[in-house]
C-alpha positions in Angstrom: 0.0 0.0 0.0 0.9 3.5 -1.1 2.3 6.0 2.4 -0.5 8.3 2.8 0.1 12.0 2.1 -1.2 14.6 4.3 -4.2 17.1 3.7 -3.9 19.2 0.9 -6.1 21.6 3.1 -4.8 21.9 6.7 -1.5 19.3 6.0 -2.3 16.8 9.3 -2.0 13.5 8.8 -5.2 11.5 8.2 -6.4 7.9 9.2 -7.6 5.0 7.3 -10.3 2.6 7.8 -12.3 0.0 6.0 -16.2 -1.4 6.8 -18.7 -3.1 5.1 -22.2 -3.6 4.6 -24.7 -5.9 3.3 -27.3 -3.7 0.9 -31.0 -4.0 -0.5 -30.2 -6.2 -2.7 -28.2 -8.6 -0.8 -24.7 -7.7 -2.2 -22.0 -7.2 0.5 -20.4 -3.5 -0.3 -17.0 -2.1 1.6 -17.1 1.3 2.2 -13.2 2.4 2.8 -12.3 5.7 3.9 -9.5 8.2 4.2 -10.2 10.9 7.1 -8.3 14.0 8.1 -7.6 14.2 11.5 -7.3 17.9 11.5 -10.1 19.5 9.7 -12.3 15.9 9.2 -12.4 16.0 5.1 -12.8 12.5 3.9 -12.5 10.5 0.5 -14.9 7.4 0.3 -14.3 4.3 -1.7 -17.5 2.0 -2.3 -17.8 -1.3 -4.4 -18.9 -4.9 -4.4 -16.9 -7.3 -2.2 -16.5 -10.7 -4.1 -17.7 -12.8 -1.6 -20.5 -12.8 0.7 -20.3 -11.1 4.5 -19.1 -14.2 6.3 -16.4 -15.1 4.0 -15.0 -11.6 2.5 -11.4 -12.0 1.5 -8.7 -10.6 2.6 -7.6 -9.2 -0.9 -11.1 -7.6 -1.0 -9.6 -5.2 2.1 -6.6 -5.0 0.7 -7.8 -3.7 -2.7 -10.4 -0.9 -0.9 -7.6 0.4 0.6 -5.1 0.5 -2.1 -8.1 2.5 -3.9 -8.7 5.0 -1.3 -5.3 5.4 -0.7 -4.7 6.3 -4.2 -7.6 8.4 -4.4 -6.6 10.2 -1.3 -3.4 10.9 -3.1 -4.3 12.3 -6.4 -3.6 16.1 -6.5 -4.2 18.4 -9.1 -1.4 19.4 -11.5 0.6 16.9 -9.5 2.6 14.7 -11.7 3.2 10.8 -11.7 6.2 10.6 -11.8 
């Protein structure tokens, strides 16, 4: 997993969490989520885990977080490189 950067608004450090959910239509969702622990703004990350509740891999974990984490990190006119 890619090192956090800090807030491109206050420049604290945030936190990093992942949780799940079963939905209407019985698909199991994770929900992970970046959080500034300074002024509290947050990226979200939801899709479809692959498995259902009871037997959700780890790799599904592993890939909300790489996602949010990557997300988190994007800044404009920012390059790759």
């Amino acid at each position: 997993m890619a090192e956090l950067k800090s807030c491109p608004f206050c420049g604290a450090m945030p936190q990093c969490g992942v949780s799940f959910y079963e939905s209407h239509a019985a698909e199991v969702k994770l929900v992970a989520i970046v959080e500034c622990t300074g002024c509290g703004i947050a990226k979200r990350v939801i899709f479809n885990a692959s498995h259902p509740i009871t037997l959700i891999p780890f790799w599904d974990f592993d890939n909300a977080f790489d996602n949010v984490v990557t997300a988190w990190n994007e800044r404009v006119g920012e390059d790759d490189a």
